[in-house]
N, C-alpha and C positions, 0 to 999 in steps of 0.2 A: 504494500500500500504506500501509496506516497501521498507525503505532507509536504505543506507550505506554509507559507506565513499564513494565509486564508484559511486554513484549516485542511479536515482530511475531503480528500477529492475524489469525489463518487461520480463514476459514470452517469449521466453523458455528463462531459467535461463541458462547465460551461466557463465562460470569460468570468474572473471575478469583478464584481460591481464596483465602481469607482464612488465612494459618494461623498456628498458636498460638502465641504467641512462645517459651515453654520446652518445648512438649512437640510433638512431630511427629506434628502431627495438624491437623485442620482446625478452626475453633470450628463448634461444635455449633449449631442455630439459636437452644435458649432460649440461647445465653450472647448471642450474637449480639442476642439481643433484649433483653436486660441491658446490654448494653454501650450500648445506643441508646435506651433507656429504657421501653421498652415493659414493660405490666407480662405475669408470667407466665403468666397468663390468657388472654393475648389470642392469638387462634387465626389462625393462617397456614395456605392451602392451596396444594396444588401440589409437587415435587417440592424437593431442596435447592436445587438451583439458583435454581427461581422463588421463594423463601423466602428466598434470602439477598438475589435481587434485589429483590423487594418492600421487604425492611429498609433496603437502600441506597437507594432510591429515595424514601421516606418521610421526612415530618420528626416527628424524632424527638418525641412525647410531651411533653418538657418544655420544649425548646425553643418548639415551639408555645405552650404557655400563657405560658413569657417573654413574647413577644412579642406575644400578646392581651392580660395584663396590661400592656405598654408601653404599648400603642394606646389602652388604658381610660385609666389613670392620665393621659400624657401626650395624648390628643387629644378622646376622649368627654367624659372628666369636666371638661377646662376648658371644653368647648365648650357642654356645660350649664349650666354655674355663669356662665357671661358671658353669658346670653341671660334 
């Protein structure tokens, strides 16, 4: 059997619940797509579940472009300018 911070996990596996820290309710998916930086626009299919799983599972929007700006900055552009 396997545990997690959520507790023990009984078939069917579902996504665990994100819920709202002052108000008893669940986040919603645009906040949820706010929170992870995706802009509003941007269109998710599937039930909530595979919506919040998709967001979980995704990196997140800004994150990504950090880290392609690293890669430019710190590995492209020296690797150009030394040849």
């Amino acid at each position: 059997m396997r545990v997690s911070v959520f507790g023990e996990m009984k078939p069917p596996y579902r996504v665990p619940s994100i819920v709202h820290p002052t108000e008893k309710r669940k986040f919603s998916v645009g906040e949820l797509k706010r929170l992870s930086s995706f802009p509003d626009d941007f269109v998710l299919s599937g039930s909530y579940e595979q919506q919040c799983e998709r967001i979980g599972r995704a990196v997140p929007p800004l994150m990504a472009a950090a880290i392609a700006t690293a890669i430019r900055d710190q590995v492209l552009i020296p690797a150009i300018t030394a040849t």
